[in-house]
Residue, then its C-alpha position, 0 to 999 in steps of 0.5 A: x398239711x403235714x399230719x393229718x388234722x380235723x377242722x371243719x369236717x375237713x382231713x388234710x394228710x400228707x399224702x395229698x397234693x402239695x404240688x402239681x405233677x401234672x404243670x410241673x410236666x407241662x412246663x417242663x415238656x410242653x413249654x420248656x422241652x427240656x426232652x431236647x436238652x438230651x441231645x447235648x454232650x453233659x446230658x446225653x446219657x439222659x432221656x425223659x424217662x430218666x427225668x421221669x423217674x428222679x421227678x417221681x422219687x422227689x415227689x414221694x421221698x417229700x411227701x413221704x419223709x418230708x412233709x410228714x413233719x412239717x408240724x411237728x418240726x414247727x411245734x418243736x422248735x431247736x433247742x440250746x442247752x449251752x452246748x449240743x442243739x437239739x432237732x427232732x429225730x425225723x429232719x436227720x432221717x429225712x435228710x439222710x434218705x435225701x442224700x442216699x438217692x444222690x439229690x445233693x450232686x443232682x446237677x454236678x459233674x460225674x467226676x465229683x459223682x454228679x448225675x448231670x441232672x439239667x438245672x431246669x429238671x433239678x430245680x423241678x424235683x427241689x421244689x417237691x420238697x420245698x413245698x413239703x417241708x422249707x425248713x428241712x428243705x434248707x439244710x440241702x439248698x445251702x449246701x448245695x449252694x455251698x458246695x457249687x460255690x467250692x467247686x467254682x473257686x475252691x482248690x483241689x484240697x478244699x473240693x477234696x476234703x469239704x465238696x466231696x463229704x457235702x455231696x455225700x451228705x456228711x458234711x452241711x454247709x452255710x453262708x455267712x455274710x450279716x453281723x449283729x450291726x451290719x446286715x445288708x451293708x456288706x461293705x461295713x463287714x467288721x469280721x478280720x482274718x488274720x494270716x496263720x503261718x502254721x498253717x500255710x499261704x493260704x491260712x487264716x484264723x477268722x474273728x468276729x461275730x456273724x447274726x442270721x446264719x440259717x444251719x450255723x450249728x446242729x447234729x445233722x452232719x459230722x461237719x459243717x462248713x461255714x463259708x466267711x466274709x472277712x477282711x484280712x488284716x490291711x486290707x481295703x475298707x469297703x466291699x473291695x477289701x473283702x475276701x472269702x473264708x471257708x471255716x469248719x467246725x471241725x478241722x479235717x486231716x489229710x486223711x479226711x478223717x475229723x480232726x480238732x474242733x475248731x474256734x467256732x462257737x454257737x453264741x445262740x438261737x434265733x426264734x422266727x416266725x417260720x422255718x421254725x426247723x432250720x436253725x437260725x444262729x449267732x456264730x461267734x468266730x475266734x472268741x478262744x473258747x477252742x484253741x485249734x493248734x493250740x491258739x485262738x482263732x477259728x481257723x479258716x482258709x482263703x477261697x479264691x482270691x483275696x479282695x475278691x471274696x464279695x465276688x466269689x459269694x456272689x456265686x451262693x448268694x444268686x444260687x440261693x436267691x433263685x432257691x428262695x424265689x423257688x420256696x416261695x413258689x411251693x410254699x405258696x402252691x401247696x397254700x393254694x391247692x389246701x385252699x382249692x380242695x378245701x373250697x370244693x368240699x365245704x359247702x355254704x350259701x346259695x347261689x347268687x340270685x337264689x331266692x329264699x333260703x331254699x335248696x342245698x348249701x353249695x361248695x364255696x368253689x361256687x362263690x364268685x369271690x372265692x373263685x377270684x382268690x383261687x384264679x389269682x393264686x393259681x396264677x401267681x404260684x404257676x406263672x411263679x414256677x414258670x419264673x423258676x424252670x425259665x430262670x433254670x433253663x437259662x442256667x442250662x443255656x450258659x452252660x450248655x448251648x452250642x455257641x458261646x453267643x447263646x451262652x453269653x447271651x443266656x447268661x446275661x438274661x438270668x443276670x437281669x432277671x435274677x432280682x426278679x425271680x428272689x422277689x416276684x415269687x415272694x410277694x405274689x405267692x405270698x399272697x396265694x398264701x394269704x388267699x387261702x387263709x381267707x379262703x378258708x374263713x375262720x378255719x384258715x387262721x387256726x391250727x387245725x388247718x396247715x395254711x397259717x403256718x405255709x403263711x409264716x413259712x412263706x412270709x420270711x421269703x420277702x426278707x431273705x437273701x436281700x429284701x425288695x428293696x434292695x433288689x429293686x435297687x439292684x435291678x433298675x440301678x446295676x441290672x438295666x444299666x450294666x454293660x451300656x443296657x445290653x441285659x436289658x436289651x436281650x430281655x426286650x429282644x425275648x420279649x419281643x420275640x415271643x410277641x413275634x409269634x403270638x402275632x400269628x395266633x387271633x385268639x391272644x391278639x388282646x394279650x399280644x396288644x397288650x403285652x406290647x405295650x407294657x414292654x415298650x413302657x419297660x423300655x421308654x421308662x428305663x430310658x427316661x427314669x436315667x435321663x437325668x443321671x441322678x441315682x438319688x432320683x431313678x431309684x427312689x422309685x425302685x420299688x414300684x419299677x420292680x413290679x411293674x417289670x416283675x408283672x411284665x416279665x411274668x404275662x410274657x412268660x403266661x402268654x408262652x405258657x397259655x399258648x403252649x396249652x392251646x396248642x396241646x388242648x385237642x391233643x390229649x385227654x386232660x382237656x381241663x388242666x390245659x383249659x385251667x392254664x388258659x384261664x389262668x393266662x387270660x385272668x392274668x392278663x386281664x386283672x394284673x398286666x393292667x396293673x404295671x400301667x400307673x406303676x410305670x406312670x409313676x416311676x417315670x414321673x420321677x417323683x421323690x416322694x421318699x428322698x424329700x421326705x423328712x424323717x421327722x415327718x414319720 
């Protein structure tokens, strides 16, 4: 996968695909036009060929730089000595090439020295290196994030001090929200600031604890800069009394030189499964073991409006919830592409109906079963990059689009299927994950082939930014209700739109059909789950409606994709890429659409399995 490594008569290295070009520019182009997105003002010093040309050096700085070690930065976890953590060499070196060519401020504003790039075509380029590396990938998507959420909300001091190092990649930026005792549960947050008059209207000094905070302390950057939630002193219990905090590691003078070390402690590391090159922190906050101005107290300063802090980190949390959506996707291509090249070169058994022992051994790309796993997962990691560049290009939309309709009406969409962009991708490309393993056979669960790790890498997706259930709860008891329905009614009219078209096209009258059906079920069932206007009833089956609706909006995003295929495939000379997409559209249609009918059975049922059950039971 990341280094070259012999198993089976099998070499993998780096420089082998770890994602496809080729989809990456059908979807873009084919499918998304996002050509067109240069005819609008923020765009229009762009062209294809400048998108082009920064796709192409996503995709070698990330097999160059970043996959190069993923293994070693895997083998060779953090280290904590009590004072300094210590990365292999390679991630800073990664990271810096990756701030030199000015990927950071991809997508911002020139005035902030932004390249303007569209969100579709940015998101393209960071899958690259999502799939090449997650865990150095994750340094960048948080600042990134970090610095969206300052430019947002943030004063012209704080963009000046802390956006500008982090777009020049000097600073690093985190979100902190969990603590040791409250995970999800934000409103139970016990971290509080205190207001520090030494340091002005909008200055606090921060105390408590935060748990699972991902880059909380390296060498990476000069500084790092720890967004907090906290509640001041007085303020509300619950979310509503919640503000947010930005918190350096080290103070930054008016010159934008470093200044003191702030109160902000490395408490210690977190060993997981995967990701095993980001550092996983517990941060403690205004312990006194540093005396900023001589007190205790991490110093930390007010961004937006106190009480509206939950608000604020709503803005980096969606942003890395689509990020992680988008993890899973490459970490589950790249697993599908190792299982693909594997299939076609190893060969074992004969054809089914052979008779005898007779005649040579034949790929396993051959066995009926094998090809079952690879069109499967061919499915769910392209449709879930589909997922991603739609989600993007939505975000485009809110912000680009003539009329302040279309940017409303986009933005609401993303809205609804925001749950389902974190979530799909990291179920379902997953399993593209654990189809490799098997795919590869003994082989796959060794260490001689990179597809176990891409499974740990892949498997803390389900976990991060918010688990299924909670997004699932997000979904169908916030998303598809909020403004009387409206989201949800703007998904449907989409849907519906698209089925629309694909009326005029016999050849996907099977898909259309029932497609159809599956979108009315989203509508009926959304309506009759609600009936009673029971949260505890609607939503104990959160979970399977989130699947079902997931799949759904997925099959409608296969069906654009397949019939935007079908309308190049005489075109062009990669007649097999573009029947690959046919067929990976029609499996999807014929083997997982089918599935969101008991799914929908059982929501609208009503059955409360889990809210009757007694835990005594378990």
């Amino acid at each position: 996968m990341t280094e070259q490594s012999k198993g089976n008569g099998v070499l993998t290295t780096a420089t082998e695909s770890i994602l496809s070009a080729k989809d990456i520019e059908f979807q873009l182009y084919d499918w998304l036009k996002v050509d067109q997105l240069c005819d609008r003002p923020r765009f229009s010093d762009h062209s294809r060929e400048v998108f082009d040309s920064v796709l192409e050096a996503s995709e070698e700085l990330a097999k160059e730089r970043f996959a190069t070690h993923a293994r070693k930065s895997d083998l060779n976890e953090p280290r904590f000595d009590g004072t300094e953590v210590t990365l292999i060499p390679e991630i800073k070196s990664a990271l810096d090439q990756f701030a030199g060519i000015g990927l950071l401020s991809a997508t911002m504003d020139e005035s902030v020295g932004g390249i303007q790039l569209p969100q579709t075509v940015a998101k393209a380029c960071f899958a690259w290196f999502q799939a090449a590396n997650i865990g150095t990938a994750s340094y960048p998507m948080l600042t990134m994030a970090n610095a969206n959420l300052l430019l947002e909300y943030g004063t012209e001091e704080q963009i000046e001090k802390y956006v500008v190092p982090e777009l020049d990649g000097r600073f690093f930026g985190t979100m902190c929200l969990s603590e040791p005792e409250v995970g999800s549960s934000l409103g139970d947050v016990s971290t509080k600031a205190v207001p520090d008059p030494q340091g002005g209207d909008d200055a606090f000094r921060v105390h408590g604890t935060k748990m699972w905070i991902s880059g909380g302390d390296h060498e990476l950057s000069e500084n790092i800069v720890h967004l907090v939630l906290a509640r001041a002193e007085g303020d509300q219990p619950g979310v509503k009394g919640l503000s947010l905090f930005l918190v350096p590691k080290y103070l930054v003078n008016d010159d934008g030189s470093l200044g003191e070390r702030n109160d902000v402690v490395l408490s210690g590391l977190n060993h997981k499964m995967g990701w095993r090159g980001t550092t996983n922190t517990l941060l403690n906050f205004g312990e006194g073991t540093h005396t900023p101005a001589g007190s205790a107290g991490a110093v930390g300063y007010l961004v937006g409006e106190r009480g509206k802090g939950l608000a604020c980190m709503f803005h980096m949390m969606n942003e890395a919830r689509i990020g992680v959506g988008a993890g899973a996707v490459g970490l589950g291509y790249h697993g599908y592409l190792d299982a693909l090249r594997y299939a076609r070169d190893r060969r074992q058994g004969r054809p089914d109906g052979a008779k005898g022992s007779g005649g040579e051994p034949i790929p396993i790309a051959e066995h009926s079963d094998v090809r079952r796993m690879l069109l499967s997962s061919k499915s769910y990691v392209e449709g879930g990059l589909g997922l991603i560049l739609y989600a993007a290009r939505l975000l485009d939309e809110s912000e680009t689009a003539d009329s302040e309709v279309e940017r409303d009406r986009a933005a609401l969409l993303l809205d609804v299927l925001t749950p389902i962009v974190k979530t799909w991708p990291s179920v379902w490309c997953l399993k593209a994950n654990d189809h490799a393993i098997q795919v590869l056979g003994g082989a796959g669960y060794t260490r001689d082939h990179g597809v176990e790790q891409l499974y740990r890498d892949n498997r803390l997706n389900p976990i991060h930014e918010g688990t299924h259930g909670i997004q699932a709860k997000d979904l169908l008891g916030r998303k598809v209700v909020m403004k009387g329905g409206a989201g949800l009614q703007v998904l449907l009219e989409q849907m519906r739109e698209t089925l629309a078209e694909a009326a005029d096209r016999s050849e996907w009258s099977a898909e259309t059909a029932a497609l159809t059906s599956a979108v009315d079920r989203i509508e009926s069932v959304t309506a009759a789950v609600w009936s009673s206007g029971d949260p505890a009833v609607a939503l104990d089956n959160a979970w399977t409606y989130l699947e079902a609706v997931g799949h759904t909006v997925v099959a409608w995003l296969w069906l654009q994709q397949g019939m935007a295929a079908e309308a190049t495939v005489g075109e062009r000379g990669d007649s097999a890429f573009l029947w690959g997409k046919i067929a990976a559209a029609r499996y999807f249609f014929a083997h997982e659409l089918p599935q969101t009918g008991p799914w929908f059975d059982l929501v609208e049922s009503r059955a409360t399995t889990f809210t009757d059950l007694d835990d005594s039971w378990l």
